[in-house]
C-alpha positions as CSV (number, residue, x, y, z in Angstrom):
1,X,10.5,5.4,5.2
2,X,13.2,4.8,3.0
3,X,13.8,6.2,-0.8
4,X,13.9,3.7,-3.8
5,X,16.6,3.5,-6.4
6,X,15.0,4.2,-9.6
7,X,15.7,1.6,-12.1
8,X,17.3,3.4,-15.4
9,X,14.8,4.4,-17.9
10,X,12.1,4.3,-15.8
11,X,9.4,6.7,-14.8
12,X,10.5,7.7,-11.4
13,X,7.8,7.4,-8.5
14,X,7.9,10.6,-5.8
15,X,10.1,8.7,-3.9
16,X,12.8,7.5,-6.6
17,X,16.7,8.5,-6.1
18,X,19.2,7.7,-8.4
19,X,23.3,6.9,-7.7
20,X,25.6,9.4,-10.0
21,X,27.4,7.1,-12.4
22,X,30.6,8.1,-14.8
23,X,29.7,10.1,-17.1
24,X,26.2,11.2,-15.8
25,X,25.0,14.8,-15.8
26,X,21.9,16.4,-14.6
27,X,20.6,16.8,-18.4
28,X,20.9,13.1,-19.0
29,X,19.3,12.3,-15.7
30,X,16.4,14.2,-16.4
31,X,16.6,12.8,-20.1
32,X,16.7,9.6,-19.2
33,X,13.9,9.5,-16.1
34,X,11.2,11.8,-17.4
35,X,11.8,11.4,-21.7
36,X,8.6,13.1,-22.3
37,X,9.3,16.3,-19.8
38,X,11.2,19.4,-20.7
39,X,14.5,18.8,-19.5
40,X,15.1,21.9,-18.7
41,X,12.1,22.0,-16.2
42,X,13.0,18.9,-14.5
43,X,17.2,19.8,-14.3
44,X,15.6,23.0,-12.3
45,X,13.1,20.2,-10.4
46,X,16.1,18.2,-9.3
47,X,18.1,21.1,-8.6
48,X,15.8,21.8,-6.1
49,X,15.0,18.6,-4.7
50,X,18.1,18.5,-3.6
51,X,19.1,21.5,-2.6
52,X,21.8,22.1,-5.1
53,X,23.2,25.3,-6.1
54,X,23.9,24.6,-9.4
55,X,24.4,21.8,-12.0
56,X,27.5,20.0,-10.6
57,X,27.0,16.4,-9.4
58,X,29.8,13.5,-8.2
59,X,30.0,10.0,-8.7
60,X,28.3,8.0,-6.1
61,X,26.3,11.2,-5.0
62,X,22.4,10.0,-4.5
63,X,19.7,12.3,-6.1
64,X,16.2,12.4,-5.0
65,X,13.5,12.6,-8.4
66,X,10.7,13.8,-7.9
67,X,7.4,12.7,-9.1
């Protein structure tokens, strides 16, 4: 099964990715996809998601959000 792109300002489903733009960081990713979360919950959730060691993210790198 393959993984949606989540549209921008959307609620991501448990299956929703996003595409690093310019600019982007993992606090306005989880800003932006879950506005009513602590963003400092969900910066750990994505961090984890995707196996990351830390905050640092690339351009063009795809992110898995969970749900």
């Amino acid at each position: 099964m393959g993984l949606a792109v989540a549209a921008r300002g959307g609620t991501p489903s448990p299956e929703s990715t996003v595409v690093v733009q310019p600019g982007d960081t993992l606090w306005s990713i989880a800003a932006e996809h879950y506005p009513a979360d602590d963003v400092r919950v969900r910066v750990d959730d994505i961090e984890q998601a995707n196996g990351l060691p830390g905050p640092v993210i690339q351009v063009g790198q795809r992110l898995r959000l969970p749900g």
